[in-house]
C-alpha positions in Angstrom: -8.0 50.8 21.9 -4.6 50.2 23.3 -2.8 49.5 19.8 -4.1 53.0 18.9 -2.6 54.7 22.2 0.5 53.2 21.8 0.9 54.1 18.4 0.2 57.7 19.0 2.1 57.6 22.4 5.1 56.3 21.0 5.1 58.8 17.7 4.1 61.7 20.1 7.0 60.5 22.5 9.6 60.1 19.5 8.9 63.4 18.1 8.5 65.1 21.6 12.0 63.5 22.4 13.9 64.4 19.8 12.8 67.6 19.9 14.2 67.9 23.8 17.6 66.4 22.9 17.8 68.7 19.8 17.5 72.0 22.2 20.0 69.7 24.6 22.6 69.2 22.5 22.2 73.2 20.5 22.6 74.6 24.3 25.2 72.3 25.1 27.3 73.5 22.2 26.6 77.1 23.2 27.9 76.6 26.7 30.8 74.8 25.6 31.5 77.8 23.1 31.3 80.3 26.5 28.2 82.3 25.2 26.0 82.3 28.6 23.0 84.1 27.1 22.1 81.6 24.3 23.1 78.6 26.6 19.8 79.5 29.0 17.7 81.1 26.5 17.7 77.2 25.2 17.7 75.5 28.3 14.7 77.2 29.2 12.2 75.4 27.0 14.3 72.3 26.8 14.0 72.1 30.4 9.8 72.9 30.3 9.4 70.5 27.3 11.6 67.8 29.5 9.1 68.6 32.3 6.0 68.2 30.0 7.2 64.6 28.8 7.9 63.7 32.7 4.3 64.7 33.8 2.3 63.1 30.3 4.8 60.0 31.3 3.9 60.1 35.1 -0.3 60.7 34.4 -0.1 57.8 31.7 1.3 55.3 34.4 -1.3 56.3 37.1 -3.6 55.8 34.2 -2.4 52.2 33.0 -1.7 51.8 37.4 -5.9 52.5 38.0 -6.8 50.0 34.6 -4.6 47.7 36.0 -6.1 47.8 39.8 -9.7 48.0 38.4 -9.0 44.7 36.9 -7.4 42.9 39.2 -8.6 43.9 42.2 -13.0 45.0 41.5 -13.6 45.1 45.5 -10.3 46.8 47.2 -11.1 50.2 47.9 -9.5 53.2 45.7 -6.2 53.2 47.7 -5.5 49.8 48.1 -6.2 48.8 44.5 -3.5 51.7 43.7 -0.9 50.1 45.7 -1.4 46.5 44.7 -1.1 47.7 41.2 1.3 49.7 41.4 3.5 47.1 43.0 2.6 44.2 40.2 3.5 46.7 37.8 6.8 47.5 39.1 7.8 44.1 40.0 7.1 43.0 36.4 9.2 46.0 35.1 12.3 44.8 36.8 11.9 41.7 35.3 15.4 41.2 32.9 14.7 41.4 29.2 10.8 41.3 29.1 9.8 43.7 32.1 12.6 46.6 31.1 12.3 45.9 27.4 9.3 45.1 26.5 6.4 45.5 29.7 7.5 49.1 30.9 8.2 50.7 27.5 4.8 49.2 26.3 3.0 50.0 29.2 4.8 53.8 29.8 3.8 54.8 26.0 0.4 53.4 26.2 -0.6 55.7 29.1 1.1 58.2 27.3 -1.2 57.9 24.3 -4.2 57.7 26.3 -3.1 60.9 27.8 -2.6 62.8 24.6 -5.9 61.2 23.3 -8.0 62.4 26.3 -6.9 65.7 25.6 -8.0 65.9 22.4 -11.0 63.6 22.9 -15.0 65.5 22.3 -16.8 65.5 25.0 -20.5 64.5 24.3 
């Protein structure tokens, strides 16, 4: 089901996003305006919901790392298969054109999805 995590991992990221740049820009203008109170009343949950977005990001990509490492590499042990993966998948993000714009972004808001959705997933 990766169509269906990157769907809801790049909606979820969108909204999540816009959110955080919203609260950004709103404290930014209070600052500028000199009222200090406001300003980190904002920054406070724009900084936590920044945080959020940077751990979901960070567990997705271990997430996508471990698929990838399962795949690739069936009989490494745990660690080793992390690293090796890991590695591919960074040397294919810093690939011009395809790794930054299309491999990294797919494979960042897939995990992301698959995060969300095992948070919300029934256990039977």
């Amino acid at each position: 089901m990766p169509g269906r995590s990157f769907g809801i991992g790049l909606v979820n990221f969108l909204f999540f996003g816009a959110i955080t740049v919203a609260l950004f820009v709103v404290a930014e203008g209070f600052q500028e305006s000199g009222k200090n109170l406001p300003y980190i009343l904002l920054m406070i949950p724009t900084l936590l919901l920044a945080g959020f977005l940077l751990v979901i990001l960070s567990l997705g990509l271990l997430s996508m790392i471990n698929i990838l490492g399962e795949t690739l590499f069936p009989d490494l042990s745990v660690w080793k298969r992390i690293f090796w993966a890991t590695l591919i998948l960074a040397f294919g993000s810093v690939i011009p054109i395809v790794g930054m714009v299309i491999l990294f972004p797919y494979v960042s808001l897939t995990g992301f999805g698959a995060v969300i959705l095992g948070f919300f997933q029934r256990s039977k």
